[in-house]
C-alpha positions in Angstrom: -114.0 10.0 -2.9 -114.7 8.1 -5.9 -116.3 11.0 -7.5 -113.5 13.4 -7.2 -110.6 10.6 -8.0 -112.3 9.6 -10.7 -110.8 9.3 -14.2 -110.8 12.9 -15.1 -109.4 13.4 -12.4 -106.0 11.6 -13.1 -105.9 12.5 -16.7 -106.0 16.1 -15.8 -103.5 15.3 -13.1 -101.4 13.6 -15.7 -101.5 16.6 -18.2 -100.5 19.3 -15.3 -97.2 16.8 -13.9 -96.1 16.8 -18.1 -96.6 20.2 -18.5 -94.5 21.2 -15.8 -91.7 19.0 -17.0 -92.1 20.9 -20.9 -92.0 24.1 -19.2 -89.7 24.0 -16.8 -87.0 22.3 -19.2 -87.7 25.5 -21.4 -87.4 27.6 -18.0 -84.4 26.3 -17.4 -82.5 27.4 -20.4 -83.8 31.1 -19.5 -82.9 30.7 -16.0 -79.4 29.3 -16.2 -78.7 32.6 -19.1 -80.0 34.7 -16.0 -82.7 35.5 -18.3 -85.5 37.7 -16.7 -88.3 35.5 -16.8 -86.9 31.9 -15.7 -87.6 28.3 -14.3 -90.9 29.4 -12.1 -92.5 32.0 -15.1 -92.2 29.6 -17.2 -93.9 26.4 -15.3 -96.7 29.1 -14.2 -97.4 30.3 -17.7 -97.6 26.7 -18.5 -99.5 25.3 -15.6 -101.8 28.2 -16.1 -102.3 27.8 -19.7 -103.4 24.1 -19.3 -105.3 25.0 -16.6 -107.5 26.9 -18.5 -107.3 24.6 -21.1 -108.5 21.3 -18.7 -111.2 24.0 -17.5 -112.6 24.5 -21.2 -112.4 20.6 -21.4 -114.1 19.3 -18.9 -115.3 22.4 -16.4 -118.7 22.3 -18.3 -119.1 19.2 -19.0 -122.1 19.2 -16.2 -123.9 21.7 -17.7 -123.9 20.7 -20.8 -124.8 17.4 -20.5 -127.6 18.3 -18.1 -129.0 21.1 -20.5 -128.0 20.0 -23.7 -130.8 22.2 -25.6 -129.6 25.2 -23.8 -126.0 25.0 -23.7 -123.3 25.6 -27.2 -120.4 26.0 -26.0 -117.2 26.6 -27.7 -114.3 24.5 -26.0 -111.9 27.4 -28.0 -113.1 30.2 -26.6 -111.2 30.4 -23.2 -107.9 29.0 -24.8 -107.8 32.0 -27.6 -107.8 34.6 -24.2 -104.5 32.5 -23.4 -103.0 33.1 -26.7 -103.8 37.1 -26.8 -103.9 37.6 -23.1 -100.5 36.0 -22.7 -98.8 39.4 -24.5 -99.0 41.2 -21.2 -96.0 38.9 -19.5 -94.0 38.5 -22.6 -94.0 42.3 -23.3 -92.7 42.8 -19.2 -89.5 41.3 -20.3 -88.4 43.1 -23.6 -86.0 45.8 -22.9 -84.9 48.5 -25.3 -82.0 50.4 -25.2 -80.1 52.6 -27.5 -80.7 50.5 -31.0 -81.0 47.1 -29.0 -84.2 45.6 -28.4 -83.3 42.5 -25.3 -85.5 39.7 -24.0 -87.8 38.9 -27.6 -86.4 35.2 -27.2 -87.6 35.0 -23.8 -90.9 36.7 -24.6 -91.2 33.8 -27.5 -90.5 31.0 -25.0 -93.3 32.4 -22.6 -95.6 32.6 -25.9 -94.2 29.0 -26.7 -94.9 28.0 -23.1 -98.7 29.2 -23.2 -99.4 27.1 -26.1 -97.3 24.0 -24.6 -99.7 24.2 -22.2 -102.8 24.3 -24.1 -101.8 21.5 -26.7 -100.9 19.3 -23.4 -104.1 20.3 -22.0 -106.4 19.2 -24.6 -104.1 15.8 -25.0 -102.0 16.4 -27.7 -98.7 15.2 -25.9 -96.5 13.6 -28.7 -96.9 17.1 -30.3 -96.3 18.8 -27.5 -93.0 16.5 -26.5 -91.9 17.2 -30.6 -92.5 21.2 -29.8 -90.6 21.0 -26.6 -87.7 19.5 -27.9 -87.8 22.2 -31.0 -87.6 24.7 -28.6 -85.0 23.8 -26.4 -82.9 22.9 -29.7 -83.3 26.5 -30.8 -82.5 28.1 -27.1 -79.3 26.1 -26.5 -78.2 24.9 -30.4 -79.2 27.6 -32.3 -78.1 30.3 -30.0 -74.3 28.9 -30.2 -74.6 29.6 -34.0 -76.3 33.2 -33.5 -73.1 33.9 -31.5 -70.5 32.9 -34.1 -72.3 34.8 -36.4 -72.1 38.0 -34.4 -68.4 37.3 -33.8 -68.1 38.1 -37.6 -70.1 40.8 -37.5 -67.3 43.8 -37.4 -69.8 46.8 -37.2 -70.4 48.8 -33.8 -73.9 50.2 -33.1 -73.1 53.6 -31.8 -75.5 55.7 -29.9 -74.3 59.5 -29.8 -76.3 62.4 -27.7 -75.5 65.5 -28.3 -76.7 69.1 -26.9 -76.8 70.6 -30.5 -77.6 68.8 -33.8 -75.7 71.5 -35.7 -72.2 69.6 -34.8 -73.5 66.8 -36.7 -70.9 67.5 -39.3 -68.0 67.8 -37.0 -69.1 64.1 -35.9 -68.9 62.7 -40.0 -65.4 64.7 -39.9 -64.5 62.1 -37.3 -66.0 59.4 -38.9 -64.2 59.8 -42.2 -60.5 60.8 -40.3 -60.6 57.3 -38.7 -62.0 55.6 -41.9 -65.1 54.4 -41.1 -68.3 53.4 -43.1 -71.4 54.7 -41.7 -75.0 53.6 -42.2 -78.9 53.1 -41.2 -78.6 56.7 -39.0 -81.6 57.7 -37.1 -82.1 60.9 -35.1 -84.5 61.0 -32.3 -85.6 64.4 -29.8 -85.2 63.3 -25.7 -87.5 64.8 -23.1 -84.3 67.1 -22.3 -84.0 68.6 -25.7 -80.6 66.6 -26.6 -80.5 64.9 -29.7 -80.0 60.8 -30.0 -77.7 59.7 -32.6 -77.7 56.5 -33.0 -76.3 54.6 -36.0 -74.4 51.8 -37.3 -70.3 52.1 -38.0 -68.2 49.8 -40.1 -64.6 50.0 -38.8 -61.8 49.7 -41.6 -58.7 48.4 -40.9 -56.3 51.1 -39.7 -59.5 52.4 -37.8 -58.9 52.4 -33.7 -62.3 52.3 -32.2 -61.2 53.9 -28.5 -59.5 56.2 -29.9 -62.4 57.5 -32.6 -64.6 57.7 -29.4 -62.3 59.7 -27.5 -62.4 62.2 -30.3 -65.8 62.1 -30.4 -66.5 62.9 -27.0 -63.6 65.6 -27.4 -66.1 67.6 -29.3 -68.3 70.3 -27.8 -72.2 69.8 -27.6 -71.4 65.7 -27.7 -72.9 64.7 -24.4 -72.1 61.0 -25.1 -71.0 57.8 -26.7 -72.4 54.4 -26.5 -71.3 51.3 -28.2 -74.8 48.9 -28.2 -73.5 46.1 -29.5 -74.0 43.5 -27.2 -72.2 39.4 -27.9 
């Protein structure tokens, strides 16, 4: 018994409990917005990541010590598979639709969570405490101050499919009847051979956005109209 409670033992122990304090405090922000990766991704990802980090540690400890001659062996090596392997989860949680790309904050925190987990693991914990804070300042603080910024943002990210690109200029008629400003305008080919439209408008001040989509849609070949913009 004394072997396996031994002093190792309860330092890794110790590292895995305050890792899954870090993480899930991060978690929690994501889980509470109804984020798609939450409370329990995050813990795992940072569980894991000191796992792995505790294994490069101390797993071959053993082997070195008992073939020192033999053995070189880089305690970085499993830790830098974390770091690029990690990609995998936080790329299952962006979304993109129309000209909005969702979930890059919470593919950051799992990112941020991986190396939480590795800098706990290898016993940097005031760092990790510092980083932990950071991060839970930017999820809660900063993204208070993100929102009152998009509140001033007037324009409307409008996503258009049409059937035939050749009433393009029958849409800019619209556009300029209900005095709007129109800019960054991308086209894109769908699998069904409609066109996507999407671009950003600038609303003046006698412009009345409902109606300018109801004439839109009003015209033949438009097949829809989409306002991205998401608060």
């Amino acid at each position: 018994m004394n072997e396996i409670f031994n002093s190792d033992f309860f330092i890794m122990s110790m590292r895995l409990l305050l890792v899954i304090v870090l993480s899930g405090l991060i978690g929690f922000e994501r889980e509470i917005n109804k984020h798609s990766a939450g409370f329990r991704t995050h813990i795992l990802v940072g569980v894991s990541s000191c796992l792995m980090m505790l294994l490069s540690l101390y797993g071959f400890e053993e082997y070195s010590d008992s073939f020192p001659e033999f053995i070189r062996f880089d305690p970085a090596r499993i830790p830098s598979y974390v770091i690029s392997g990690i990609g995998f989860l936080g790329a299952g949680t962006i979304i993109v639709t129309g000209v909005n790309v969702k979930g890059l904050t919470t593919a950051a925190s799992i990112w941020a969570v991986a190396g939480l987990g590795l800098v706990v693991g290898v016993g940097m914990i005031e760092i990790a405490i510092l980083t932990t804070v950071i991060i839970i300042f930017s999820l809660f603080f900063l993204n208070n101050v993100e929102k009152l910024i998009n509140k001033k943002d007037n324009r409307n990210y409008l996503l258009i499919t049409v059937t035939n690109i050749k009433v393009i200029d029958r849409i800019f008629s619209q556009f300029n009847d209900h005095n709007v400003e129109v800019s960054n305008i991308n086209f894109e080919k769908t699998n069904q051979e409609d066109t996507v439209i999407t671009l950003d408008l600038l609303p003046g001040k006698t412009t009345v956005i409902d109606q300018l989509y109801h004439d839109l849609l009003a015209i033949e070949h438009v097949k829809q109209v989409r306002d991205t913009k998401t608060v």
